[in-house]
C-alpha positions as CSV (number, residue, x, y, z in Angstrom):
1,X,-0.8,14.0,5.9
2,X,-1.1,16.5,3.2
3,X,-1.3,15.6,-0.2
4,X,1.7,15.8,-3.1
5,X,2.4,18.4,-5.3
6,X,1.0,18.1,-8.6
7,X,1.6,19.6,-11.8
8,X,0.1,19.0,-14.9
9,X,1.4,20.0,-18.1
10,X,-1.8,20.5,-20.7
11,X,-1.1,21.6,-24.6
12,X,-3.1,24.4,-26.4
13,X,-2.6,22.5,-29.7
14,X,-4.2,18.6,-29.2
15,X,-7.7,16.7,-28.9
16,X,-11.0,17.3,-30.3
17,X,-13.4,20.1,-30.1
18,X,-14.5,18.7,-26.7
19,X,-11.3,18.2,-25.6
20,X,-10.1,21.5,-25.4
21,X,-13.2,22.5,-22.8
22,X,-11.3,20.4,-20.2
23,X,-8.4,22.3,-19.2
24,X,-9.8,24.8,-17.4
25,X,-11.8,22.4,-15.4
26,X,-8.7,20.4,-14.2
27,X,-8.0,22.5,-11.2
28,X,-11.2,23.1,-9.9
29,X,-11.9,19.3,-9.8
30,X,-9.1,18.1,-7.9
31,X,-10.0,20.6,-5.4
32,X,-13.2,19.7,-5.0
33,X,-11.6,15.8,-4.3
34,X,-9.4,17.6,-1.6
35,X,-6.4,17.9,-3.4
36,X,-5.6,21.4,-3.1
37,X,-1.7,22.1,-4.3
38,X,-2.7,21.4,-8.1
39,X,-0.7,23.4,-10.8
40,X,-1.6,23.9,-14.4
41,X,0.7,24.8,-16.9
42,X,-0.9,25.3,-20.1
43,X,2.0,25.3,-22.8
44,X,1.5,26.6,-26.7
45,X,3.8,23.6,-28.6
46,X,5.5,20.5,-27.6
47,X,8.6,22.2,-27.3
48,X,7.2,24.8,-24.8
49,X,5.1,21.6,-22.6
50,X,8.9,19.8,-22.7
51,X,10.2,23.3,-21.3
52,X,8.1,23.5,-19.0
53,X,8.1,20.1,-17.7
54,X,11.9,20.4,-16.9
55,X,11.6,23.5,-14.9
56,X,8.8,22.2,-12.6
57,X,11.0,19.2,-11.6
58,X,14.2,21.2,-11.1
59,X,11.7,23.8,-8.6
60,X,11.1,20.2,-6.5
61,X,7.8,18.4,-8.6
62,X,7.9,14.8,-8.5
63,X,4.6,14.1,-10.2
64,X,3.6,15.5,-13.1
65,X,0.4,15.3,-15.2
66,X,1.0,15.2,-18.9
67,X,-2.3,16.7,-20.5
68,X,-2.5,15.9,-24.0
69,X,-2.0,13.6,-26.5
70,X,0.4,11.2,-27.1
71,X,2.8,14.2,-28.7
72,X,2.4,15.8,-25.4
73,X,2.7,13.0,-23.2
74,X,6.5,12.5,-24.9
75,X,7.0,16.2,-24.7
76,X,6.5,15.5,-21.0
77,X,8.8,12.7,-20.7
78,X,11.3,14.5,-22.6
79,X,11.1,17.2,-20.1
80,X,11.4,14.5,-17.1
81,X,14.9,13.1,-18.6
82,X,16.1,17.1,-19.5
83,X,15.4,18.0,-15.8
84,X,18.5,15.4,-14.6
85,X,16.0,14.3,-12.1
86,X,16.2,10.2,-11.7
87,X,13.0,8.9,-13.3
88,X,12.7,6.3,-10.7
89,X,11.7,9.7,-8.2
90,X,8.6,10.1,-10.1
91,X,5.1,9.1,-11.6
92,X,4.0,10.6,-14.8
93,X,0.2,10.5,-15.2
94,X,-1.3,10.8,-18.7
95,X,-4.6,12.6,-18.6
96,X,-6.4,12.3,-22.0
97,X,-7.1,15.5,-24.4
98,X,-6.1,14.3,-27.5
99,X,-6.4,12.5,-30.7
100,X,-4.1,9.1,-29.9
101,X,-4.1,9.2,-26.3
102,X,-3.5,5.3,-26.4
103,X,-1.3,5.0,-23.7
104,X,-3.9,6.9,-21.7
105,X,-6.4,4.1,-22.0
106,X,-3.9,1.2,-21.3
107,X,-4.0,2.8,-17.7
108,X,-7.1,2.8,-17.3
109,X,-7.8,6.9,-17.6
110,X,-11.2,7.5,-18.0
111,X,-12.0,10.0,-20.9
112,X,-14.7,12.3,-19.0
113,X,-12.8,14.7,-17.1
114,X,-14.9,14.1,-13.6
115,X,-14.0,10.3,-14.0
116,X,-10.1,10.7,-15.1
117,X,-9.7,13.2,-12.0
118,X,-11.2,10.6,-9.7
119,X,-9.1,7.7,-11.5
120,X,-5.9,10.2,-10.6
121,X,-6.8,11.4,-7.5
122,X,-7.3,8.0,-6.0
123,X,-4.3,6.1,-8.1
124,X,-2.2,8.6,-6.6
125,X,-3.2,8.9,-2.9
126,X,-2.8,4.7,-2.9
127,X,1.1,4.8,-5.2
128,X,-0.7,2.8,-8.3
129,X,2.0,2.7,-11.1
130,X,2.8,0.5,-13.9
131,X,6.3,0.1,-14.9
132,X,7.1,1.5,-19.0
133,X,10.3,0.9,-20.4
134,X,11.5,4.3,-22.2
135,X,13.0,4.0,-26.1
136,X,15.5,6.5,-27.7
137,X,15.3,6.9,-31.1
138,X,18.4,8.3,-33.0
139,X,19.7,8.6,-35.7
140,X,23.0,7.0,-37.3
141,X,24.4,10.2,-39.0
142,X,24.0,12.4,-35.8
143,X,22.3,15.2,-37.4
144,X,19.4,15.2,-35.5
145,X,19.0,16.0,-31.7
146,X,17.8,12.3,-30.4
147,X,14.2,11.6,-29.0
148,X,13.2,9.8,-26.0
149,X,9.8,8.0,-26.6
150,X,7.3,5.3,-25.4
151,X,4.1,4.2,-27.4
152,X,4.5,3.7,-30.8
153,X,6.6,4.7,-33.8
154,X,7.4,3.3,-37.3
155,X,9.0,4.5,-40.7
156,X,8.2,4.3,-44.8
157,X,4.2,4.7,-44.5
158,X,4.1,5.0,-40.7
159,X,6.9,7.6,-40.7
160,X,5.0,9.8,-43.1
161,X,1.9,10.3,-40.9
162,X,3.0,12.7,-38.8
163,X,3.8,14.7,-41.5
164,X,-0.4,14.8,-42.1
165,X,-1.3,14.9,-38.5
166,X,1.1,17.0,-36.4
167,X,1.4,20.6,-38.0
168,X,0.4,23.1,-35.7
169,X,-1.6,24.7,-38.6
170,X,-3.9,21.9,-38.8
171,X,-5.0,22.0,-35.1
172,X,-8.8,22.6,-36.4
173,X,-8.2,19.9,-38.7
174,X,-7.0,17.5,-36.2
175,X,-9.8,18.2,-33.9
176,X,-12.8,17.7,-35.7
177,X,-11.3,14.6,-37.1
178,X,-11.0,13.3,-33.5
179,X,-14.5,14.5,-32.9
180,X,-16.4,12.8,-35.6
181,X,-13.9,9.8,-35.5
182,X,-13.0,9.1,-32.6
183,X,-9.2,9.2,-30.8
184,X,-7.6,7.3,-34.2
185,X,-9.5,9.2,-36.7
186,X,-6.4,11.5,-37.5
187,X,-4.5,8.4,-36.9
188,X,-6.1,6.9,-39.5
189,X,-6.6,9.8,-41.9
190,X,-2.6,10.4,-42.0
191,X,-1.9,6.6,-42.7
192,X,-4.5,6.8,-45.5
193,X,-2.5,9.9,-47.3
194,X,0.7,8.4,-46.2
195,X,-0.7,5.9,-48.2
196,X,-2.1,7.5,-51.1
197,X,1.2,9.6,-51.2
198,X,3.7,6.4,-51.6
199,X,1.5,5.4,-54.2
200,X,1.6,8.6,-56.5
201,X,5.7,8.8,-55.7
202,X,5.8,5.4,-56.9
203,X,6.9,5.6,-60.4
204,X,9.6,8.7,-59.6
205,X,11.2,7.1,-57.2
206,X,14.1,4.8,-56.8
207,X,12.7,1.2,-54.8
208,X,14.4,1.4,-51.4
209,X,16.2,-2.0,-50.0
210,X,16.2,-2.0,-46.0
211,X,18.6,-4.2,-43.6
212,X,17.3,-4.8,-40.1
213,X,19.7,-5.4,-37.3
214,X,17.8,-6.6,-33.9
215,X,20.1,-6.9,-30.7
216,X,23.3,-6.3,-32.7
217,X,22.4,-9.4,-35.4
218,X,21.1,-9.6,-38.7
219,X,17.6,-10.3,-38.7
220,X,16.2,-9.6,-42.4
221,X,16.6,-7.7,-45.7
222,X,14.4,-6.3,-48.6
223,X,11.5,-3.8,-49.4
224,X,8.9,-2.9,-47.1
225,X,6.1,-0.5,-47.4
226,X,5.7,0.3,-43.5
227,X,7.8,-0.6,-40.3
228,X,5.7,-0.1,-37.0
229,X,7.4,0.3,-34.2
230,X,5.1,-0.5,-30.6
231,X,6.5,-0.8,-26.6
232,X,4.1,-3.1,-25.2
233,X,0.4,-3.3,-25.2
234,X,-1.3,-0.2,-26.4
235,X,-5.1,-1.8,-26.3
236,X,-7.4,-2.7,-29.0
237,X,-7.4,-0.1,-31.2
238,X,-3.5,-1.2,-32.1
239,X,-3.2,-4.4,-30.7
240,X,0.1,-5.5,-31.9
241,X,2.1,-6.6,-29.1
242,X,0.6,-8.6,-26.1
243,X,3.5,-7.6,-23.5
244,X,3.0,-5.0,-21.4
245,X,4.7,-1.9,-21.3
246,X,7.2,-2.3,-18.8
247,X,8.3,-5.9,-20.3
248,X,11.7,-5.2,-21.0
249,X,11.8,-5.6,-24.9
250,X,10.3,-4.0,-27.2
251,X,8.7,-5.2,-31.1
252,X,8.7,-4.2,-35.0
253,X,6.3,-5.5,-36.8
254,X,7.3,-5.1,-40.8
255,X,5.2,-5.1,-43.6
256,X,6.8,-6.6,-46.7
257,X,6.4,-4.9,-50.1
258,X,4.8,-7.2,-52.1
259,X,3.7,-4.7,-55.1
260,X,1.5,-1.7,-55.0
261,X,-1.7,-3.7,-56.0
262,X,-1.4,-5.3,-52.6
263,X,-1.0,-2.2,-50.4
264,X,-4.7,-1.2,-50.2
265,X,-5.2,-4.2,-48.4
266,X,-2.4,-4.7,-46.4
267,X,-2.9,-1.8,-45.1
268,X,-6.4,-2.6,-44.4
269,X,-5.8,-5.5,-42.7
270,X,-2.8,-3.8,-40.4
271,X,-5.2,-0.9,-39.2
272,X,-7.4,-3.8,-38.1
273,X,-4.4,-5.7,-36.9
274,X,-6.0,-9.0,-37.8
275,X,-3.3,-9.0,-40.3
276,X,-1.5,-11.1,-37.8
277,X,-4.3,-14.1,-37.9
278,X,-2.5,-14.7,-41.1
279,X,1.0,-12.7,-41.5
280,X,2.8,-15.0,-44.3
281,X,-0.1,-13.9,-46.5
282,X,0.2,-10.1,-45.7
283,X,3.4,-10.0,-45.9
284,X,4.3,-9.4,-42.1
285,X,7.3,-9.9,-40.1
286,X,7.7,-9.6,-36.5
287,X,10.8,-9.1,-34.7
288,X,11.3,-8.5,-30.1
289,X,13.7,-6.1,-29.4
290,X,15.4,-6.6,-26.0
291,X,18.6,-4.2,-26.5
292,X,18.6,-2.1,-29.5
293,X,16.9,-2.3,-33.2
294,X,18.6,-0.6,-36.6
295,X,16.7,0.1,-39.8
296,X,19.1,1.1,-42.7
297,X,18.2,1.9,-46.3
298,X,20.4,1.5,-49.1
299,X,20.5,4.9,-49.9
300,X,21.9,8.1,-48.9
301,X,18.4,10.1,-48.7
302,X,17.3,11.4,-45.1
303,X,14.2,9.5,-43.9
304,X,11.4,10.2,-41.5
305,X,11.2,8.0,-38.5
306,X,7.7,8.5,-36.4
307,X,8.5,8.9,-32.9
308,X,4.8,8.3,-31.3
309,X,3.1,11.3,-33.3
310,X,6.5,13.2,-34.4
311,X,9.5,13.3,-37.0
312,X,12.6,12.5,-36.5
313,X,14.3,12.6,-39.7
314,X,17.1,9.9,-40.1
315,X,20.4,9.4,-42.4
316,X,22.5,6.7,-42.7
317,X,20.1,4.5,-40.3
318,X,17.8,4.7,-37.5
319,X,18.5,3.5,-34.7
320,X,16.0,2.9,-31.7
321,X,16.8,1.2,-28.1
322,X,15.7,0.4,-24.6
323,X,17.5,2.8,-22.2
324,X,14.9,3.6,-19.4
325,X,12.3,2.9,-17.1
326,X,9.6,4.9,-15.3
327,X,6.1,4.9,-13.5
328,X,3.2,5.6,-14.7
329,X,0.3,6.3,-13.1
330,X,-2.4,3.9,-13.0
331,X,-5.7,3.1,-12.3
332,X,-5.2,-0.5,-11.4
């Protein structure tokens, strides 16, 4: 029996310095594993890979290969849902080349480009998948285009770092960053200046109040310095929730305001997540999200809301929910 069609989707514009040797390498691989009808589509934005994506699976693909980071890997999914085609007809595989390819690693997807394409080549050939539950993200005022996503998200802090990590301008930036740091390290840069920039806004700004509405019912209100928004399990490096991806509910994890003196170490102890050894210190709450979650200011300001690496910018509220399912490829 001949082997499936696949198409993978790789962007110009993510991963480190090493990480943007592997493209031209995918193709050549699978063949030499036997897997001859292999198509690369290399695409110059997010926009272009979520194009592109939708086109493939109107032609007749049914498994595409999203390589990139975790901007890509949504871009991907995007273009899955814009192509009409039923998610439950396909597997979307994540191959790593990027700088928060999280997800990625949950799977099991190896980061040497030899390893991941045997990882694929065999997961696909035996129909290894592991159910993920899709989000939407939207926002209340409807003047923004909504965003399917899975992975992680967040607002205040959170939904300032893609501001510092996801201009195409900084691609150089971005990649020796992931280089010298590791898959986080722009990850961790962009929460750091997110940081630093809530700090110097501080005094010229009005203090925000938030009401949070989980599954249709009041669940808290007050200040927060960063909501953080995760699907499931997304390993150790952001260890926050314990369900897997597929679990049917999703969490929010907020991080109380409890003065700007604090914040340096609250935000410490949240990129280490051992924040939740002891949260009524910290300041954290945590909330499971099995229908829909709203985040509303007090104010009439636009917000950013981080969508797993990119803005969505939010008035009135933000409002994210459960509305999907599909497979992912998997190693195990």
């Amino acid at each position: 029996m001949a082997d499936e069609r696949v198409d993978v989707i790789a962007t110009s514009i993510s991963g480190s310095i090493q990480d943007w040797r592997k493209v031209e390498r995918i193709v050549p691989l699978f063949a030499a594993r036997g897997m001859t009808d292999v198509r690369l589509r290399v695409a110059d934005s997010h926009r272009e890979a979520r194009a592109v994506t939708a086109a493939v699976l109107r032609e007749g693909a049914r498994l595409p290969i999203s390589a990139g980071g975790s901007g890509t890997f949504n871009a991907v999914l995007e273009g899955c849902l814009d192509s009409g085609v039923p998610l439950r007809e396909l597997r979307l595989g994540f191959l790593r080349k990027g700088s928060a390819d999280l997800i990625g690693k949950v799977l099991g997807m190896r980061d040497e480009i030899e390893a991941a394409v045997d990882v694929f080549v065999t997961s696909i050939r035996e129909g290894r998948t592991a159910p993920c539950d899709v989000l939407l993200a939207e926002s209340a005022a409807g003047n923004a285009p909504p965003r399917h996503f899975v992975g992680y998200g967040g607002a205040e802090i959170f939904g300032r770092i893609p501001h510092y990590t996801e201009n195409r301008f900084i691609k150089w930036y971005k990649g020796v960053l992931g280089q010298v740091f590791g898959d986080l390290g722009p990850f961790t840069t962009g929460m750091t200046l997110a940081s630093l920039e809530k700090v110097a806004k501080r005094p010229f700004r009005r203090p925000c109040t938030w009401r949070l509405v989980v599954d249709g019912r009041p669940a808290a209100e007050g200040r927060y310095h960063a909501f953080i928004l995760v699907n499931g399990y997304l390993g150790p490096e952001l260890p926050w929730s314990r369900d897997p991806l597929g679990s049917g509910r999703f969490h929010l994890f907020a991080l109380r305001n409890r003065g700007l003196a604090r914040l340096p170490a609250q935000a410490w102890h949240a990129r280490r997540a051992d924040i939740q050894a002891d949260p009524e210190r910290w300041g954290l709450e945590s909330y499971a999200v099995t229908e829909r979650l709203e985040l509303a200011p007090d104010g009439e300001e636009p917000f950013p809301l981080n969508v797993d690496g990119s803005t969505l910018v939010c008035r009135g509220a933000a409002r994210v929910s459960r509305v999907d399912s599909i497979r992912l490829i998997s190693r195990d």
